[in-house]
C-alpha positions as CSV (number, residue, x, y, z in Angstrom):
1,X,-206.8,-101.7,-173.7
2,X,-208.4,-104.8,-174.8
3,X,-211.1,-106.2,-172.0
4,X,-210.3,-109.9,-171.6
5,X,-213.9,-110.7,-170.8
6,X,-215.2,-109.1,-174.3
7,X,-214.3,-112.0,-177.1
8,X,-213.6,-109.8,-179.5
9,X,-210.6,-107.7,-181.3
10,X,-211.6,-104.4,-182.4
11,X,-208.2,-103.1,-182.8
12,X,-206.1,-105.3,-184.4
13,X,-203.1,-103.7,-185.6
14,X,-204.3,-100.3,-185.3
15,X,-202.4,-97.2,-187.0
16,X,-199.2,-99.2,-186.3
17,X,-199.7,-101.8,-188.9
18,X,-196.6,-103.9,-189.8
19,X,-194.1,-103.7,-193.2
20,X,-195.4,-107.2,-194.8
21,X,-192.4,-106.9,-196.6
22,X,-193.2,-109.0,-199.5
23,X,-191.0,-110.6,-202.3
24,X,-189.5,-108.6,-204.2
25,X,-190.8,-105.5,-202.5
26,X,-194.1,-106.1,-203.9
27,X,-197.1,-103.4,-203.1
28,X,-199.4,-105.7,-202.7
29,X,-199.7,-109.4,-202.5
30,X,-203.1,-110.6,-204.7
31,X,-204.3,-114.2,-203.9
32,X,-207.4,-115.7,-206.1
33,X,-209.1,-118.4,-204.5
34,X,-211.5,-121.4,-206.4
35,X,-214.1,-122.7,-204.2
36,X,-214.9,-125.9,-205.1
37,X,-218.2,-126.7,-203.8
38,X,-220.4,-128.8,-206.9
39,X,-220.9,-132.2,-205.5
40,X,-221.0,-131.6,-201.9
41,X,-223.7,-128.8,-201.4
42,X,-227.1,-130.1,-199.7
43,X,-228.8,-132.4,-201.7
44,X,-231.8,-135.1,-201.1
45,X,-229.2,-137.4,-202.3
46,X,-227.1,-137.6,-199.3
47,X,-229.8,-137.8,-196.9
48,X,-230.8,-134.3,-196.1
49,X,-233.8,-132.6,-195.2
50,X,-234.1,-130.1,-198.0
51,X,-232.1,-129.0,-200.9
52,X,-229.5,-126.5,-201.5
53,X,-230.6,-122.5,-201.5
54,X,-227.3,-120.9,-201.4
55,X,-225.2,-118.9,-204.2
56,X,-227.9,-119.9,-206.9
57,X,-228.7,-117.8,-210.2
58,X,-232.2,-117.3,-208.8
59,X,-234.7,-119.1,-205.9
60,X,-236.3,-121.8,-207.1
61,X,-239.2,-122.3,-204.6
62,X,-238.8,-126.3,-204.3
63,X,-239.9,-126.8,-200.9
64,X,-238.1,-129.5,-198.2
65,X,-237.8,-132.5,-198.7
66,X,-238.0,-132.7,-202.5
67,X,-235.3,-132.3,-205.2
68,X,-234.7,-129.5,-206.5
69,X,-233.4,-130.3,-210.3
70,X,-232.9,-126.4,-210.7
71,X,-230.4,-126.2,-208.3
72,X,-228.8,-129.5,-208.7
73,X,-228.5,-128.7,-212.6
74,X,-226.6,-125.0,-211.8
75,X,-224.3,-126.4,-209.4
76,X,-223.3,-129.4,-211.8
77,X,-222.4,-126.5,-214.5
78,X,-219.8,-125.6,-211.7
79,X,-218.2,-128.4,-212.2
80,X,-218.8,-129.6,-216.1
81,X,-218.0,-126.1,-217.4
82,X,-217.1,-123.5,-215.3
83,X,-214.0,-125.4,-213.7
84,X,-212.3,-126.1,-216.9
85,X,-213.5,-122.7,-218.3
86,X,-211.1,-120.9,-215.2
87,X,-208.6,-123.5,-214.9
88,X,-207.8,-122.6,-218.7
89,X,-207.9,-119.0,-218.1
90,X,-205.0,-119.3,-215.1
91,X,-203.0,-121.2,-217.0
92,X,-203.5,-119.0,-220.0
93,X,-202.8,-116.0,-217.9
94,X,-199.9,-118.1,-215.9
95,X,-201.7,-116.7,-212.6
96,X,-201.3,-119.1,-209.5
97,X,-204.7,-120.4,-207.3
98,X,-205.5,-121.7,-204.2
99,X,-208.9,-124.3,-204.0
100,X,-211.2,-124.4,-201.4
101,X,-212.0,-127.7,-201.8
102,X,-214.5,-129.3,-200.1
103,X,-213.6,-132.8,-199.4
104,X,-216.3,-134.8,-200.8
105,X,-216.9,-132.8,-203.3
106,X,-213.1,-133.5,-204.9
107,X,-214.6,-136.9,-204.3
108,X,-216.9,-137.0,-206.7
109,X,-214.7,-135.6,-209.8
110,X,-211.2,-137.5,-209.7
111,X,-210.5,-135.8,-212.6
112,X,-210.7,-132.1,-211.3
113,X,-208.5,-133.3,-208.5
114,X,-206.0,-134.6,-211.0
115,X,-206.0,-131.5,-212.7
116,X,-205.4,-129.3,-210.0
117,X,-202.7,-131.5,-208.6
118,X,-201.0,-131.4,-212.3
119,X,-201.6,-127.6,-212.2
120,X,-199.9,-126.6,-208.6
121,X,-202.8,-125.3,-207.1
122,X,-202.6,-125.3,-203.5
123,X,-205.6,-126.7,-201.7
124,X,-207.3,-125.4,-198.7
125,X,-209.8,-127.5,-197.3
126,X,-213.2,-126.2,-196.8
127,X,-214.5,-129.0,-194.8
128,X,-215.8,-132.0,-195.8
129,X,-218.9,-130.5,-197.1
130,X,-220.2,-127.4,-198.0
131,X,-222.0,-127.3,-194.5
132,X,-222.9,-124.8,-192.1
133,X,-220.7,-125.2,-189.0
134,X,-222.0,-123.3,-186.4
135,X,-224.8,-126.4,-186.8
136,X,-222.5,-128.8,-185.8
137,X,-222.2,-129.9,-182.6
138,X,-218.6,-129.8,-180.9
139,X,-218.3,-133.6,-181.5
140,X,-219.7,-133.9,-184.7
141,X,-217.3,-130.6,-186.1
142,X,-214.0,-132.1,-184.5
143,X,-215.4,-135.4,-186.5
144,X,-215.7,-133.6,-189.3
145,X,-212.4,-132.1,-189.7
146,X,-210.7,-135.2,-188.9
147,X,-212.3,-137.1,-192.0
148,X,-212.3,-134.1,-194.9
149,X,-208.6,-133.6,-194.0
150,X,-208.2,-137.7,-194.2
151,X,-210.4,-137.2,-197.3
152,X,-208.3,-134.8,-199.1
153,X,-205.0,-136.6,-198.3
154,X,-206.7,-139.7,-200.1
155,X,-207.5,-137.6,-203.1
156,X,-204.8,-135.1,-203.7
157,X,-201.8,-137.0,-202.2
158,X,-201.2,-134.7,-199.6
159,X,-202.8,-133.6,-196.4
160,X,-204.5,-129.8,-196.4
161,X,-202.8,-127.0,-194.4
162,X,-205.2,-124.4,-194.6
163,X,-208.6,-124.6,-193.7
164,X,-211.9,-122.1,-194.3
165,X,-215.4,-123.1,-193.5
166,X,-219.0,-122.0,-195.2
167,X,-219.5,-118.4,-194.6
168,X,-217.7,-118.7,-191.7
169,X,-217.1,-121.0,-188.5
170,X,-218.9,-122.0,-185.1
171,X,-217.4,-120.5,-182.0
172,X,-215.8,-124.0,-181.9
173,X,-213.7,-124.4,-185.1
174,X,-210.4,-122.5,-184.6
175,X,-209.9,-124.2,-181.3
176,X,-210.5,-127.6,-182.8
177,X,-208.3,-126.6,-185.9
178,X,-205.2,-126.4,-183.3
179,X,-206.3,-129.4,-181.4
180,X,-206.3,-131.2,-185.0
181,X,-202.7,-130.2,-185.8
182,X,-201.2,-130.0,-189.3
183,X,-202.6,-126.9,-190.3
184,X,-200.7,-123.6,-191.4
185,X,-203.3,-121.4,-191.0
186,X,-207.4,-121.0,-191.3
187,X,-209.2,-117.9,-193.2
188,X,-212.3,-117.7,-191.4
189,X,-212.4,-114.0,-191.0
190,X,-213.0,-111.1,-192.7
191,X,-211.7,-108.5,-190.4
192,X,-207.9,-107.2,-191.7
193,X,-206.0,-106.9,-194.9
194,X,-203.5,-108.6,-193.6
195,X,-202.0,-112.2,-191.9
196,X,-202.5,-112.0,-187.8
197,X,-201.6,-114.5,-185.4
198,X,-204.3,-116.1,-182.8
199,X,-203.1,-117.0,-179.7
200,X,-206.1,-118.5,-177.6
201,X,-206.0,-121.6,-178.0
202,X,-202.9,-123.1,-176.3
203,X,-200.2,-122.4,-179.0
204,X,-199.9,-119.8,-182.1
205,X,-202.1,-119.9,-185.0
206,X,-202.1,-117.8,-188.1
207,X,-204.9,-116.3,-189.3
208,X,-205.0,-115.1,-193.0
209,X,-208.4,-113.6,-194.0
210,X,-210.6,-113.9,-196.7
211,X,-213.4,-111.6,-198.2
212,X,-217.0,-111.5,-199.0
213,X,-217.1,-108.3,-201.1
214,X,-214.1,-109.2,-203.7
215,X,-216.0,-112.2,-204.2
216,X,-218.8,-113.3,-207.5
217,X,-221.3,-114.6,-204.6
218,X,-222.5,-111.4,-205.0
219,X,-223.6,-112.1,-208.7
220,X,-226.1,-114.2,-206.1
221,X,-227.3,-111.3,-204.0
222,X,-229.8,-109.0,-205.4
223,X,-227.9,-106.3,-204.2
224,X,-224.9,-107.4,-205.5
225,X,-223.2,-107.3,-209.4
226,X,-225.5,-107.6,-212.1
227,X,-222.8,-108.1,-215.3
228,X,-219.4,-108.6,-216.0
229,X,-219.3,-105.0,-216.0
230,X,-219.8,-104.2,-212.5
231,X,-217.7,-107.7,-211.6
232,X,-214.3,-105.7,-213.3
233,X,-215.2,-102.6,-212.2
234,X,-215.1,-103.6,-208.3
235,X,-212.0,-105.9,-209.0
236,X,-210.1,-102.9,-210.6
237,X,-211.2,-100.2,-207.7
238,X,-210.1,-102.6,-205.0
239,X,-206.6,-103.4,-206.8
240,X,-206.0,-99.8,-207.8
241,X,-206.8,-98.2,-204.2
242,X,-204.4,-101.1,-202.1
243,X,-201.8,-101.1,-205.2
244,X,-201.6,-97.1,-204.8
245,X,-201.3,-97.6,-200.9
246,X,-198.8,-100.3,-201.0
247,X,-196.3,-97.3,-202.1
248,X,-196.5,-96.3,-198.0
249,X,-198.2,-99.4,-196.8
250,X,-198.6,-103.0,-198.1
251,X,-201.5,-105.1,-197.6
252,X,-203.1,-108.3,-199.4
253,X,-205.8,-108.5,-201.8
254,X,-208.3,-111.7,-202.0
255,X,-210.6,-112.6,-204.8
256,X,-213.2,-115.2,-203.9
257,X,-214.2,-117.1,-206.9
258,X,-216.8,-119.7,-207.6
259,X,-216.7,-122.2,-210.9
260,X,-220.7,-122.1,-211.6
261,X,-220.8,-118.1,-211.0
262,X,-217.5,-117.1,-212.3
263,X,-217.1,-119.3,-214.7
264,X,-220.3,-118.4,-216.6
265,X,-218.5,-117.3,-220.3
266,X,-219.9,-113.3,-219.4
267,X,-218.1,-113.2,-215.8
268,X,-214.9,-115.4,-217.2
269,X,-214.5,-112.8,-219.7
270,X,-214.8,-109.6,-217.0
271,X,-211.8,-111.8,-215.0
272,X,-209.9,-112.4,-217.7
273,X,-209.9,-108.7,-218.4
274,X,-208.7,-107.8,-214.9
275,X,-206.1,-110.9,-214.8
276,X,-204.3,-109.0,-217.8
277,X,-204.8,-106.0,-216.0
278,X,-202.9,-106.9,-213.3
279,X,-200.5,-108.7,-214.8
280,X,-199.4,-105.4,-216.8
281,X,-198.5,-103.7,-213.4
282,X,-194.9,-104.9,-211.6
283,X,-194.4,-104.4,-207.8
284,X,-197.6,-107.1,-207.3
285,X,-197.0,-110.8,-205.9
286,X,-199.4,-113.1,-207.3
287,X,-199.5,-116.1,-205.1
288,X,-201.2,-118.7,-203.4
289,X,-202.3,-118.7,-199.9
290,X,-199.8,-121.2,-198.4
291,X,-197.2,-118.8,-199.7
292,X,-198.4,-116.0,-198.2
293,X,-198.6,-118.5,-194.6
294,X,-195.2,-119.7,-194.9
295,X,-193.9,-116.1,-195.9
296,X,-195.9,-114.7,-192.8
297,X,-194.5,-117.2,-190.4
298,X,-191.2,-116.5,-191.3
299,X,-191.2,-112.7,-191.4
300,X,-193.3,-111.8,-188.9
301,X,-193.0,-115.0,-186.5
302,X,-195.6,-114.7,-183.0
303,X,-193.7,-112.8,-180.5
304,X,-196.0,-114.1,-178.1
């Protein structure tokens, strides 16, 4: 039995884990996701204290308070080249995405927004900057959400209705997600294979979450892939082991992308390998991740 004074869930569903029953009796249900980040990552520019260090080809040692031209120079690839690179290769491959889209970010490149609009992607908003929540105070969060989800109405014509924060959110943001309204579900964990619903916070909220190990930010970790090579290799090991499961036991595979690591021509091709690869199997649902929330809410609705 769960202690209600310990925070945590270290069960879950347990060994009676539930039938996802997805369309068309899928195995498994494989969601890639496009974090769009270029444009609103720390930056002297907007007035803060240092420059961006995270998911960069290598450190570049600029110290606070200066810019750092290196980093501002990779992430701009992300979005001159690497976007269009992948947004060509799903529409060549005719596999669906969901965005991550950080609010200012789609800002700053009308035409991106466009073209995911004209493409179908669904957008999930990953704040309104690529910020570290748990920095935030409570006040300064809620303020937060309220204008990247105003932002991202303003830009794409629609309001978001999933949410997922920079490596993951303060012991505030779930609560103030359901205080905000509107939204469908968030992703910030890491802790199942499959949709769960949260039901802390006054009324039910779904939780649907995301990975850090299917994901190229490891092309950023010393430790992590070194070539397109190792990149497939994982992808493929990771389809084949839930795709062989999903014959007993269905579950959900997410593949965290980013446009100036994945879309580097060596990792684009290593993708574009496993995309055909995947698309020669049947019995797979290739989706976004509002389908997968409106699917979940529908078949498995909170019984609490």
């Amino acid at each position: 039995m769960t202690d209600a004074s310990y925070p945590r869930d270290l069960i879950g569903y347990g060994a009676r884990r539930p039938d996802p029953q997805w369309p068309d009796h899928a195995r498994v249900a494989v969601n890639f996701v496009l974090n769009y980040e270029e444009g609103s990552e720390s930056s002297i520019l907007d007035g803060d204290p240092g420059p961006e260090t995270g998911l960069l080809e290598g450190a570049t040692g600029v110290p606070a308070g200066m810019r750092d031209m290196n980093a501002e120079s990779l992430y701009e690839y992300g979005s001159r080249v690497g976007f269009w690179r992948l947004m060509r290769l799903f529409e060549e491959v005719r596999v669906p995405l969901t965005v991550f889209a950080c609010a200012r970010a789609l800002e700053r490149n009308p035409e991106a927004a466009r073209a995911i609009a004209a493409a179908g992607h669904d957008i999930c908003c990953h704040g309104l900057r690529w910020e570290k929540h748990w920095l935030l105070s409570e006040a300064e969060e809620r303020a937060h959400i309220r204008e990247a989800v105003a932002s991202l109405e303003r830009t794409m014509g629609s309001r978001p209705l999933g949410w997922y924060c920079r490596t993951g959110p303060s012991v505030n943001t779930r609560r103030l997600l359901v205080e905000e309204g509107g939204f469908l579900y968030d992703s910030d964990a890491y802790n199942d294979e499959l949709p769960y619903w949260d039901t802390r916070h006054g009324r039910p909220h779904l939780v649907i979450p995301y990975t850090m190990d299917v994901n190229d930010s490891k092309f950023a970790n010393p430790a992590g892939f070194s070539s397109g090579a190792d990149f497939y290799a994982y992808l493929k090991d990771s389809f084949d082991c839930l795709f062989r499961e999903g014959a007993q036991q269905g579950s959900m595979l997410s593949i965290g992308l980013h446009m100036r690591l994945a879309g580097r021509p060596g990792r684009a091709e290593a993708l574009r390998n496993f995309l055909y690869y995947v698309r020669s199997h049947s019995a797979v649902w290739l989706c976004q991740r509002i389908d997968i929330a409106r699917h979940w809410a529908a078949t498995h609705p909170c019984a609490a």
